[in-house]
C-alpha positions as CSV (number, residue, x, y, z in Angstrom):
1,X,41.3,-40.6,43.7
2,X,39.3,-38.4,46.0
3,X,41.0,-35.6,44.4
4,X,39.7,-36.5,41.2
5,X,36.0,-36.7,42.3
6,X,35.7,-33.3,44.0
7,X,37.8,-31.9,41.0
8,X,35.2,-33.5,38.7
9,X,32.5,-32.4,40.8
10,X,34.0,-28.5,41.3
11,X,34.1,-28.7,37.5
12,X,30.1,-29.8,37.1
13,X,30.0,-27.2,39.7
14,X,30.9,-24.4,37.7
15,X,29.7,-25.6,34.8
16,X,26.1,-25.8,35.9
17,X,26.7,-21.8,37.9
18,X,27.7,-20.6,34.2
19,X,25.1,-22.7,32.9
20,X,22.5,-21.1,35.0
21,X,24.1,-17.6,34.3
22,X,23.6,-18.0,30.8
23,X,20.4,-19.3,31.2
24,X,19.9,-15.6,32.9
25,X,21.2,-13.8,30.9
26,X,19.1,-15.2,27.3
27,X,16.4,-14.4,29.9
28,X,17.2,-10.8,30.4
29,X,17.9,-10.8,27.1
30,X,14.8,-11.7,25.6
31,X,13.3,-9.6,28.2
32,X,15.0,-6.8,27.2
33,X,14.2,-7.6,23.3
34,X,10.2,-7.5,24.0
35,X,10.5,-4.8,26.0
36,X,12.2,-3.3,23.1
37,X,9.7,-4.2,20.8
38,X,6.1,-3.2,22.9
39,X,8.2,0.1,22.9
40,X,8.8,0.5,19.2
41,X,5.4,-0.7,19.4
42,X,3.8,2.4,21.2
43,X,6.2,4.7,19.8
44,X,4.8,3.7,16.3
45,X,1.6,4.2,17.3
46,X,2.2,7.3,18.9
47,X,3.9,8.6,15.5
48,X,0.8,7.5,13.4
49,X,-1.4,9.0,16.1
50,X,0.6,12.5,15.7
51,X,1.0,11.8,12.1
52,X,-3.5,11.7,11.9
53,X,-3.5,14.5,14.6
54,X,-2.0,16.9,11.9
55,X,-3.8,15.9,9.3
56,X,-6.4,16.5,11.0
57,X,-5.6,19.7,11.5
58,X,-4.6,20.4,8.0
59,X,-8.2,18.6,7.2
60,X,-9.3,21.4,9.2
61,X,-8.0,24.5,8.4
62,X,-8.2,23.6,4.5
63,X,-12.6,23.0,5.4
64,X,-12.5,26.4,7.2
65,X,-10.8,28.0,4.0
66,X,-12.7,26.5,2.0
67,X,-15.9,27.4,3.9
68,X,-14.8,31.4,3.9
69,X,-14.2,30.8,0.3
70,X,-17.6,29.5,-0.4
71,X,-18.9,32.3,2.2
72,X,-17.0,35.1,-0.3
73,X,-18.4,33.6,-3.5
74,X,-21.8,33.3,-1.8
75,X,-22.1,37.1,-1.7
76,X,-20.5,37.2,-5.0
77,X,-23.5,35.4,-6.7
78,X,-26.0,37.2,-5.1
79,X,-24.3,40.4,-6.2
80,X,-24.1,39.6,-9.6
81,X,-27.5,38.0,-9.2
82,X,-28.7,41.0,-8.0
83,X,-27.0,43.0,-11.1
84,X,-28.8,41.3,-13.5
85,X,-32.1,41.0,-11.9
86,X,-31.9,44.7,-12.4
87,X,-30.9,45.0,-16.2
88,X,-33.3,42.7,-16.7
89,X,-36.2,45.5,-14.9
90,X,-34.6,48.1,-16.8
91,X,-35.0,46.3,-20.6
92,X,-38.5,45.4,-19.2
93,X,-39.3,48.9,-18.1
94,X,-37.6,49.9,-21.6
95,X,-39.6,47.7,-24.0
């Protein structure tokens, strides 16, 4: 009979040690998973931040052509301004 009672009590034994190592490991393992997931997290963000950054820079460079354009066709106008400001003299001086 006392062979049956430490048996029985070897076997709670081990079954609250695997027990408690299961219990461990669903620990580690949601750990692990929210670890995993504040990283996906950040490296999201990080991809959206890089993502903006070169758009940004695409933002920028299309405003700087766009202001050398502008700068180009600026000069044009007056030119042609300029041009017609003295046809119009010369029909005035003509008439």
């Amino acid at each position: 009979m006392a062979t049956t009672e430490a048996l029985e009590q070897e076997t709670k034994k081990a079954r609250k040690e695997e027990h408690g190592r299961n219990k461990f490991r669903g620990t580690l393992w949601g750990s692990n998973s929210e670890l995993k997931l504040r990283r996906a997290k950040r490296d999201q963000s990080w991809i959206e931040g890089m993502i903006l950054k070169d758009e940004l820079k695409a933002c920028h460079r299309s405003k700087r052509s766009l202001s050398e354009k502008l700068s180009k066709t600026e000069g044009n106008m007056w030119a042609i301004i300029d041009h017609y400001k003295e046809k119009l003299s010369l029909v005035a001086t003509h008439e």
